[in-house]
C-alpha positions as CSV (number, residue, x, y, z in Angstrom):
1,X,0.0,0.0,0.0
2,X,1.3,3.6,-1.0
3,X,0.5,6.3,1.6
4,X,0.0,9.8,-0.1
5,X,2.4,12.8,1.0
6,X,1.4,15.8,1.7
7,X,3.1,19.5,2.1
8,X,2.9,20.5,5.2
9,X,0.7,23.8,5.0
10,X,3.1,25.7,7.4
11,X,7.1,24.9,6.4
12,X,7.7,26.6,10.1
13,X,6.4,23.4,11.9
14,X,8.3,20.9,9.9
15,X,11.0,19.0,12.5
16,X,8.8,20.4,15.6
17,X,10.3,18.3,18.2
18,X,8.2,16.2,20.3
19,X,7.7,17.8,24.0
20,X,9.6,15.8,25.7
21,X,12.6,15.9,23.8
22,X,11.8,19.4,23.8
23,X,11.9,19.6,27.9
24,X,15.8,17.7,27.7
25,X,17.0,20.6,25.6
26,X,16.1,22.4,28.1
27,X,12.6,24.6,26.8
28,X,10.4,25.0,29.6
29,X,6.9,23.2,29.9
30,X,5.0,26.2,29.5
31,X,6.8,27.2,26.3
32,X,7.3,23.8,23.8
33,X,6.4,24.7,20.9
34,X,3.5,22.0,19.4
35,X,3.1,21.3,15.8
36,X,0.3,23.1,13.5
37,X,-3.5,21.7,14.6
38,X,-2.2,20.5,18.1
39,X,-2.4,22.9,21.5
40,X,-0.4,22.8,24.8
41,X,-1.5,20.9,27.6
42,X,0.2,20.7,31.3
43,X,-0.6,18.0,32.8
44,X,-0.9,16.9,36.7
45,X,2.4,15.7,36.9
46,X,4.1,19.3,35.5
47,X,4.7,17.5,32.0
48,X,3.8,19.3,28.8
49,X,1.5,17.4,25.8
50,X,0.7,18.3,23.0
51,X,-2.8,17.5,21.9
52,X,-6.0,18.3,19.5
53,X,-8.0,21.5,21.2
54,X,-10.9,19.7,21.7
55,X,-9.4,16.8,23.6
56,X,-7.6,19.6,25.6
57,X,-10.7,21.0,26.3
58,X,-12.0,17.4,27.9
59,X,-8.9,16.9,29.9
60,X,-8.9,20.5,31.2
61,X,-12.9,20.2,32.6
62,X,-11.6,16.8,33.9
63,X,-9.1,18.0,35.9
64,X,-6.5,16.2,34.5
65,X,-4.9,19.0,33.1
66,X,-4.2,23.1,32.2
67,X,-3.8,24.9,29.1
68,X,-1.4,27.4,29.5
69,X,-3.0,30.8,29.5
70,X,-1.3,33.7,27.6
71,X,0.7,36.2,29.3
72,X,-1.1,39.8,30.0
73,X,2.3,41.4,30.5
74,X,2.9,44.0,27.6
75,X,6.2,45.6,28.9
76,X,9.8,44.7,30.5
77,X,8.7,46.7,33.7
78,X,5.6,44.3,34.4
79,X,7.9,41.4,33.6
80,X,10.0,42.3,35.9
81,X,7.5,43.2,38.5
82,X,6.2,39.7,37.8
83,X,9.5,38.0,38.8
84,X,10.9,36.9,36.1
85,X,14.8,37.1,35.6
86,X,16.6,40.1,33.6
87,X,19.0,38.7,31.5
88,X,22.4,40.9,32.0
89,X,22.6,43.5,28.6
90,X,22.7,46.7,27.6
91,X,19.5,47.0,27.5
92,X,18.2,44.4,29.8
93,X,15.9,42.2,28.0
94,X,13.2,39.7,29.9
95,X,11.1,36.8,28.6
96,X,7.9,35.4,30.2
97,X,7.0,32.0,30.9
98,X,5.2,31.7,28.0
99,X,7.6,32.6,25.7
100,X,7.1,36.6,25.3
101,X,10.4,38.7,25.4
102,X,10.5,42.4,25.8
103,X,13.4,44.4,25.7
104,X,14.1,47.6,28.4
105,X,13.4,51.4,26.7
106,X,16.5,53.3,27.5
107,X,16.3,57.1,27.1
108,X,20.0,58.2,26.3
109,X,19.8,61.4,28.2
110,X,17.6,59.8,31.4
111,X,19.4,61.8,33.2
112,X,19.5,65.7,31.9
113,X,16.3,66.8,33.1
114,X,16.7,65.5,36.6
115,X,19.9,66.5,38.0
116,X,20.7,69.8,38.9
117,X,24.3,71.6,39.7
118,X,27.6,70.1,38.7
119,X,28.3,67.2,41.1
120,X,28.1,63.5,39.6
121,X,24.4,62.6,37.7
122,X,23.8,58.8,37.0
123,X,21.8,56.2,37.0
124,X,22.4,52.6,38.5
125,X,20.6,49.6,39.5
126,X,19.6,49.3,43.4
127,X,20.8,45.4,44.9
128,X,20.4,46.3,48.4
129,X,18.0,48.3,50.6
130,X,20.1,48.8,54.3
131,X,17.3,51.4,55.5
132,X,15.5,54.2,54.8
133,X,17.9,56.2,54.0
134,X,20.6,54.0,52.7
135,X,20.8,52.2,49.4
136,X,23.5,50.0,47.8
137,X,24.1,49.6,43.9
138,X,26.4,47.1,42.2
139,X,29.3,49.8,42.4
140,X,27.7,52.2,45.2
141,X,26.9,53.1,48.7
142,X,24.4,55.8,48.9
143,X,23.5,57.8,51.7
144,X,20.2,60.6,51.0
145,X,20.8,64.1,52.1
146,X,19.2,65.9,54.2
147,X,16.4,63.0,55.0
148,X,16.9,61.0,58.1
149,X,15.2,58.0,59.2
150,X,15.1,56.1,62.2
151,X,18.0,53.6,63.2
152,X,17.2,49.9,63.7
153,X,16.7,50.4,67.9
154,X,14.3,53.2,67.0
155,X,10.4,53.0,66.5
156,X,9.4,53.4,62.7
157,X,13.0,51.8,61.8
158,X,10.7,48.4,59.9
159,X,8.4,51.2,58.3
160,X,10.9,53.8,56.4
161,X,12.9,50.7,55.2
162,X,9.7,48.6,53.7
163,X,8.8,51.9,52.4
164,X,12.0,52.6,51.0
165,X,11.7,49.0,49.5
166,X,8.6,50.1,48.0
167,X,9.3,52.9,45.9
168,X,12.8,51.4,45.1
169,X,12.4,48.3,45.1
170,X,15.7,45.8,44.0
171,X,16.4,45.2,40.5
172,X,14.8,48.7,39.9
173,X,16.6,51.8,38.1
174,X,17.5,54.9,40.1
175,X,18.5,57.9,39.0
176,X,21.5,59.8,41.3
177,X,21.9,63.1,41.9
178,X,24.9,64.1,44.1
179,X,25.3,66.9,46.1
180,X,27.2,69.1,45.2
181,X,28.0,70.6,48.5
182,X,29.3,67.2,50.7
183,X,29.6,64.7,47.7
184,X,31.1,61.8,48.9
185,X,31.5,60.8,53.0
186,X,35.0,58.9,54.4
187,X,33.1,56.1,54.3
188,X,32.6,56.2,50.5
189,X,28.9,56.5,50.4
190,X,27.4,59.0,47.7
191,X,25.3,61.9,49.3
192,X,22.9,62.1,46.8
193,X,18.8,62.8,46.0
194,X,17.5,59.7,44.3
195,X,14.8,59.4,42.1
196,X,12.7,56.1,41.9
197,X,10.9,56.5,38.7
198,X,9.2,59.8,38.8
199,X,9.4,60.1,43.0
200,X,12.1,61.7,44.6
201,X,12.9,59.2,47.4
202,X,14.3,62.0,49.4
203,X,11.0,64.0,49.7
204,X,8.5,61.3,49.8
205,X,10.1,59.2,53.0
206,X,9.5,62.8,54.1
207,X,5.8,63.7,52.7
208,X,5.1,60.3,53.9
209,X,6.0,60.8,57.5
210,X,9.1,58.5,57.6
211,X,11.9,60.6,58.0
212,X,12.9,63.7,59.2
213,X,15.7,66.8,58.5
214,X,18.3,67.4,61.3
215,X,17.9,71.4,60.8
216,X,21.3,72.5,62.0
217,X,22.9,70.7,58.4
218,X,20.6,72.7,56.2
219,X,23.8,74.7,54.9
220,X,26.1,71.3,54.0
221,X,23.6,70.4,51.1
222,X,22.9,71.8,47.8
223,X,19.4,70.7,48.4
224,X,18.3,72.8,51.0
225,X,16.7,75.2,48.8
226,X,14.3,72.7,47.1
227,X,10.7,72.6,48.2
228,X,10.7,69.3,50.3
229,X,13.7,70.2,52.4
230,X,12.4,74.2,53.2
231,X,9.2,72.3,54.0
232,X,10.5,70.4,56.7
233,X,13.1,72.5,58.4
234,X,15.3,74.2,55.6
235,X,13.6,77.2,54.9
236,X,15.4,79.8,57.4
237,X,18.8,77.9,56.3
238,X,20.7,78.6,53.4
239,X,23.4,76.9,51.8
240,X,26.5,77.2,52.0
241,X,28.9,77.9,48.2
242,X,31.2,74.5,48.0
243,X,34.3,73.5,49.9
244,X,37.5,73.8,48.1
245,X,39.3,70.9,47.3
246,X,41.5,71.5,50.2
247,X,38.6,71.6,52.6
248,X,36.6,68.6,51.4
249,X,40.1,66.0,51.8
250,X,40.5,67.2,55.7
251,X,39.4,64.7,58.1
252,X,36.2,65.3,59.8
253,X,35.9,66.9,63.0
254,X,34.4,65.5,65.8
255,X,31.3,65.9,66.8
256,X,30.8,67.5,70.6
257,X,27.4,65.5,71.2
258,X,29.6,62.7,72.1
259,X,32.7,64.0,74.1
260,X,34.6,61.0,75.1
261,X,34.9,59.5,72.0
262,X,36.3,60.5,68.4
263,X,32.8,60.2,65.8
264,X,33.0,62.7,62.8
265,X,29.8,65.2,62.9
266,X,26.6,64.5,60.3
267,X,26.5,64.3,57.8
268,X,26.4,61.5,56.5
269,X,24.2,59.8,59.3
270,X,25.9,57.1,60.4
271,X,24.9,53.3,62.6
272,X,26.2,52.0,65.7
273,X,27.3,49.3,63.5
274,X,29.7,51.8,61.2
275,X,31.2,52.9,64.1
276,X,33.4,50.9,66.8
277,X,32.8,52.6,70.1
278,X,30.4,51.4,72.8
279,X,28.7,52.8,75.9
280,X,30.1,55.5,75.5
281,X,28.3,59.4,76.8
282,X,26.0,61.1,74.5
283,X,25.0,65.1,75.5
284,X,23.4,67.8,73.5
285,X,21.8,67.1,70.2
286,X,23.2,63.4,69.2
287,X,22.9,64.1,65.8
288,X,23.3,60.4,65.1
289,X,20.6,58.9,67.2
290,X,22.9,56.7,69.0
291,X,21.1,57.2,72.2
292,X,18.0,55.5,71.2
293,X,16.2,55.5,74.8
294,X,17.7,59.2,76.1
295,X,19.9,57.8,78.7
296,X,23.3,59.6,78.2
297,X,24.6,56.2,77.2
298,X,25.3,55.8,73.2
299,X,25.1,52.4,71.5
300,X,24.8,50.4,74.2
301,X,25.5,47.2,74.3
């Protein structure tokens, strides 16, 4: 007996491996590719078959199986948001589940309209939240001027950082504005505003009722002018024109809130756990908040 051949009516599907041999090249259940007239089926056990619609239909109201539903993410942010990985280039691309890919828009100029003065201007990636006011990038430590939120001993501590998380969230793209005034602490951390998206993470821990200003360092940043930091305490202060070269490489003084021990004077705002003194006297303002419970006694331990 002779069988007839026929040309297949779509060229694309010819050599359309079967699913398994699909799933140990690697190709995810959720996207093997089935050959023209059959549809994707997942069944109980996680596998992937590939079957006629209408028998997918019977094994789907039987419980013996799912079709794959299509993606309703449209753009690399919502693909993102959704979890799924963002493979490393320039521009980061991701791909769903189900097979869609969507590449990151880059603006060459993202930064021009945002920055002001003549400090650095850059955007980065954030890979670590430490607290409210504290951020970490691939290549940076950044600490926000002006805004100040509560330590880890201190109430609202949980708050500012999850809030923090929220509006900049990791993986996310930030934009950095340093100050020009007090760019860069001895610690290496980037005095900066940051802006997540179209929020200025600065102002809005402030707005928002996590964070406060320490008034008496209104004149060390170039942002004390703005709106947000006049709002809350800057607006009898004004700032100071920048340290020369010479000025910004001396060591920093010591502050006189804490007498007995050597711990340079905000900003930046610094931890108990970036400095290495214990129980040790706090008086006057304690800039830092070292003396969480106001008992003269600073980072107790």
């Amino acid at each position: 007996m002779i069988l007839p051949i026929f040309a297949p009516s779509h060229p694309e599907y010819v050599g359309v491996d079967s699913p398994r041999i699909q799933i140990t090249q690697g190709v995810l259940p959720e996207e093997v590719i089935c050959r023209e007239g059959l549809v994707l089926i997942i069944k109980q056990n996680g596998s992937p078959a590939c079957v006629r619609s209408e028998t997918a239909v019977i094994l789907e109201d039987r419980g013996w199986g799912v079709i794959p539903q299509p993606s309703s993410i449209t753009n690399f942010e919502e693909c993102i948001a959704a979890g799924n990985p963002a493979m490393e280039s320039h521009p980061r691309q991701c791909r769903t589940p189900d097979g869609k890919h969507f590449v990151e828009e880059i603006n060459d100029n993202p930064v021009e309209s945002s920055c002001s003065g003549s400090a650095g201007c850059f955007t980065d990636y954030v890979t670590r939240i430490v607290d409210g006011d504290t951020i970490h990038t691939a290549t940076l430590k950044i600490r926000l001027s002006l805004t100040n939120t509560p330590e880890t001993y201190q109430d609202g501590f949980i708050e500012a950082t999850d809030f923090t998380k929220s509006l900049c969230p990791v993986g996310s793209r930030i934009i950095v504005d340093q100050d020009d005034l007090q760019r860069v602490d001895q610690y290496g951390r980037v005095l900066a505003k940051v802006f997540c998206g179209d929020k200025i993470l600065n102002s809005e821990l402030l707005y928002n009722g996590h964070a406060n200003i320490l008034k008496q360092y209104c004149s060390t940043s170039e942002f004390s002018g703005e709106s947000w930091a006049k709002r809350h305490g800057c607006s009898n202060e004004e700032p100071i024109k920048p340290k020369t070269e010479s000025t910004q490489t001396q060591q920093p003084s010591c502050d006189p809130s804490y007498p007995d021990v050597c711990i340079p004077s905000y900003p930046p705002d610094l931890d108990c756990g970036e400095i290495s003194y214990r129980n040790f006297r706090v008086v006057g303002s304690d800039p830092h908040g070292f003396d969480g419970d106001n008992d003269g006694i600073g980072c107790e331990s």
